[in-house]
N, C-alpha and C positions, 0 to 999 in steps of 0.2 A: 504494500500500500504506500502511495506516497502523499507527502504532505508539501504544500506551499511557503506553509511561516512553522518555524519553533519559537519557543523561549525554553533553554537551558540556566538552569539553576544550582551549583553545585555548592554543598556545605564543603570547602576546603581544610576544614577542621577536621573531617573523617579523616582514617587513617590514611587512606589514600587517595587523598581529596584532590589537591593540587596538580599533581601525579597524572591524575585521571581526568581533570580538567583540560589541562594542553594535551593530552594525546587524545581526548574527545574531540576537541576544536578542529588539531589537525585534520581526525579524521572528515568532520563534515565541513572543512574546509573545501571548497568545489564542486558540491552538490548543489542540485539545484534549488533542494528548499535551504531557505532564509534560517539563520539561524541564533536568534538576537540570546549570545550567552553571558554568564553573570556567574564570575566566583564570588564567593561570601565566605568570606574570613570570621566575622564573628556572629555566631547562630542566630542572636539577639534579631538580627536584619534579615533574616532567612522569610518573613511573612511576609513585611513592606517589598520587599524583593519581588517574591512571588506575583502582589497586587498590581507591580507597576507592567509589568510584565505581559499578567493577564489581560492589562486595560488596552493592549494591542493586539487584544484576540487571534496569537496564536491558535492555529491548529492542532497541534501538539506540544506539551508540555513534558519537560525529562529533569526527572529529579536527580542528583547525584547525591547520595552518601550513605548511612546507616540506616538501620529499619525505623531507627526513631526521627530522623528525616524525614524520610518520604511518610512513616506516618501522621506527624506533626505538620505536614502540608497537605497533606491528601482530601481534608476535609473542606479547603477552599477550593479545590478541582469539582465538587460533588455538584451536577447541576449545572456546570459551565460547557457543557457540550467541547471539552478537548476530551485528546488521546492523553494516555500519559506513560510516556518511554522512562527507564528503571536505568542507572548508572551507579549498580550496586558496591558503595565504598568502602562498610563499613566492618565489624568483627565477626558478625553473624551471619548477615544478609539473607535469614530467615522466610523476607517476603518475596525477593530474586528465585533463591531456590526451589519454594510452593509454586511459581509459575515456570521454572524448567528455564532463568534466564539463565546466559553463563556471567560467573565472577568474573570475568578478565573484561578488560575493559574494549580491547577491539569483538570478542564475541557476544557485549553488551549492546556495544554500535550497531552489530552488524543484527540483532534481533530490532532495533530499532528500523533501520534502513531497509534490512530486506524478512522481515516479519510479517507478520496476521497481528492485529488487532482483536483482544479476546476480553467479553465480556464477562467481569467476575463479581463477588461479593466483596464486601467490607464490612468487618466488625463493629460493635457499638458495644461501648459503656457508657451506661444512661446514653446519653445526645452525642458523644464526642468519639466521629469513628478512627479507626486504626484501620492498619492492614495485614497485620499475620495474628499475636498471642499475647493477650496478657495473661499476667502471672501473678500467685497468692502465693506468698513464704519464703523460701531462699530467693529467689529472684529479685524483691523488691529491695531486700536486704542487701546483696550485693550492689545492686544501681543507685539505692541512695548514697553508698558509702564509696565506693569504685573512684581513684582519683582515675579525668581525662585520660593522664598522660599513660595512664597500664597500658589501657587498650588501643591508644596512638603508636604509642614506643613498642608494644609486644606483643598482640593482637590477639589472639585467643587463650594461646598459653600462660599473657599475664592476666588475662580475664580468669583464666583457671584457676588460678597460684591465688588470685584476691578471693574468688569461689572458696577456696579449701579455708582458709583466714575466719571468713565469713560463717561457714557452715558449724564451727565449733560452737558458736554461738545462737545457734536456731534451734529452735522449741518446736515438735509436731505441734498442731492445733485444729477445732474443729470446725468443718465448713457443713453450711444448713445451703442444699441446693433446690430452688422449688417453692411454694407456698403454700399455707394451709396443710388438711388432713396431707395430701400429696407430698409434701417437703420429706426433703433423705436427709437425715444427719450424719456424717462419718466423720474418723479420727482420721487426718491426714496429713500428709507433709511437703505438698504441694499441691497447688489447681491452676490446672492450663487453659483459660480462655480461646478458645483455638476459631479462629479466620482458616487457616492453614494447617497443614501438619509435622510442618518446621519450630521448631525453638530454639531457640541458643544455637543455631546453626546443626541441631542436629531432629532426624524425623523422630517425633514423638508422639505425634497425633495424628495414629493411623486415620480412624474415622471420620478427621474433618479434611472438607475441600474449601479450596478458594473459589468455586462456581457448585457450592452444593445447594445454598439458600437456606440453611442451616448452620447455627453458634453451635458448638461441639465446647463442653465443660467436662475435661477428662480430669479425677480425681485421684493420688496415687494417692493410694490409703498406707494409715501405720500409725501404731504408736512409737514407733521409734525412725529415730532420723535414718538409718539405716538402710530403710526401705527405699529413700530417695537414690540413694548410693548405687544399690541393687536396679531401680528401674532404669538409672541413665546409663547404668553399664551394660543391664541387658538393650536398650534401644540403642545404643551404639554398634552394639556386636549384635544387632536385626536378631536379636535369642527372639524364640516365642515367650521365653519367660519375660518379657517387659511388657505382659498381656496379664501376668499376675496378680501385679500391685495396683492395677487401674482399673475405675471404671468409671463412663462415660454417659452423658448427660445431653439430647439434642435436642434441637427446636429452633423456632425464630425470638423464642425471649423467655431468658430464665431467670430467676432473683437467687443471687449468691449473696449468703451472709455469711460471717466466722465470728466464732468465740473464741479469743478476745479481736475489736473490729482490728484489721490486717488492712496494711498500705498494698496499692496494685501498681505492680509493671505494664505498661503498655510501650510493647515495643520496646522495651527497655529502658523507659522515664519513668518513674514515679507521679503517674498523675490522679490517682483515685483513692479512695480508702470505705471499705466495705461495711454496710451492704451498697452491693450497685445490680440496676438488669444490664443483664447481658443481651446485647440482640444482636441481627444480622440485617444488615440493608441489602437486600437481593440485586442482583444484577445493575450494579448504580454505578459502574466506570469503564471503559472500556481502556486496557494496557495492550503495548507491542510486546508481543512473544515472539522465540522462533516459530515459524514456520511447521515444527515436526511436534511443537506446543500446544498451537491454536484450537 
């Protein structure tokens, strides 16, 4: 599919921001669509950015950097009749790999340039959507505390190293999923708000899609941290035993509370704290995927 106008927008704070900025440029340096780009140095300017952008009513718009990027901007695309091409920069890139883009930045471009446009979901918390997973328990704990520079300077490995820091310090706790007679109570030690079936860069949410039309609330159960340990090891190493410790919760809108209330990852920002509904906005944006994706 081709397009007439971009606006390119890269968080050059991502690890691999800058980096991926000029060899994006270069590459659609020469093409025939317009391509009006914009680094951003500090996040703060990442929205006004976007607005000036938009008011040029690009055709497509391409976000560059981490999932909490393109999630913290996705929600001013919703309704604006653009595409929106993925220049995944970040540690995880959770929401790239749920739609099969590739991490490298020329096989980024080239799903952009010679892609399918593929119509998918976005998650909600209460009113404010995302685009892969939010997270209850270790997760939030890590992202509030996680200085920038770990995952700048060392990418996953020191996002691990601050993980294991972290974990010493985390309490199983209870999540009430549901309302009324209906509501499940379990003891658990994590809940994945799942858009996708990517997290922290690895697949953990079998049962959700990014175009199912359904919030997937997968629950690993435990009283003990332990459990957590065991499920990422077995969904790392694809065990059928990471199908043990979980169970799974769908629909278009669920009420998640915890005792005692728990801050929520989205995307990997700290922006909610429980209870919230979980919902799903069905078919509300259309992204460039490859081709063997669409």
């Amino acid at each position: 599919m081709s397009f007439r106008s971009a606006a390119m927008i890269v968080n050059t704070k991502s690890r691999h921001g800058q980096d991926f900025f000029d060899r994006a440029c270069a590459r659609f340096h020469g093409q025939a669509m317009q391509v009006d780009a914009h680094a951003v140095d500090n996040p703060d300017e990442l929205e006004a950015t976007l607005a000036k952008a938009l008011a040029k009513k690009p055709e497509l718009v391409i976000l560059g950097g981490g999932d909490g990027t393109i999630s913290g901007l996705v929600d001013k695309l919703v309704g604006k009749g653009v595409t929106l091409g993925v220049l995944p920069l970040g540690t995880a890139n959770s929401f790239a790999r749920s739609l099969g883009i590739p991490l490298d930045v020329d096989g980024a471009v080239d799903a952009i340039l010679q892609g399918h446009p593929k119509r998918i979901d976005l998650g909600m918390i209460n009113d404010d959507y995302y685009a892969s997973t939010a997270a209850i328990g270790l997760s939030p704990q890590i992202a509030k505390t996680v200085p920038h520079k770990v995952k700048r300077w060392f990418g996953r490995m020191g996002y691990l190293g601050w993980a294991s820091l972290q974990f010493l310090k985390f309490k199983p706790f209870t999540v009430i999923v549901g309302e009324g007679a209906d509501a499940q109570r379990l003891r658990a030690v994590e809940v994945r708000i799942s858009n996708g079936p990517f997290h922290g860069g690895t697949e953990l949410v079998d049962e959700a899609g990014i175009a199912s039309g359904e919030i997937v609330v997968q629950v690993v159960k435990g009283h003990v941290k332990s459990r957590l340990v065991r499920n990422w090891a077995a969904s790392i190493l694809r065990l059928e035993a990471r199908k043990d410790d979980t169970v799974a919760f769908r629909g278009q809108s669920l009420r998640v509370a915890t005792e005692p209330p728990l801050p929520i990852s989205i995307d990997g920002e700290v922006l909610a704290m429980t209870p919230v509904m979980a919902k799903v906005a069905p078919a509300v944006i259309d992204v460039m995927v490859p081709a063997d994706a669409a």
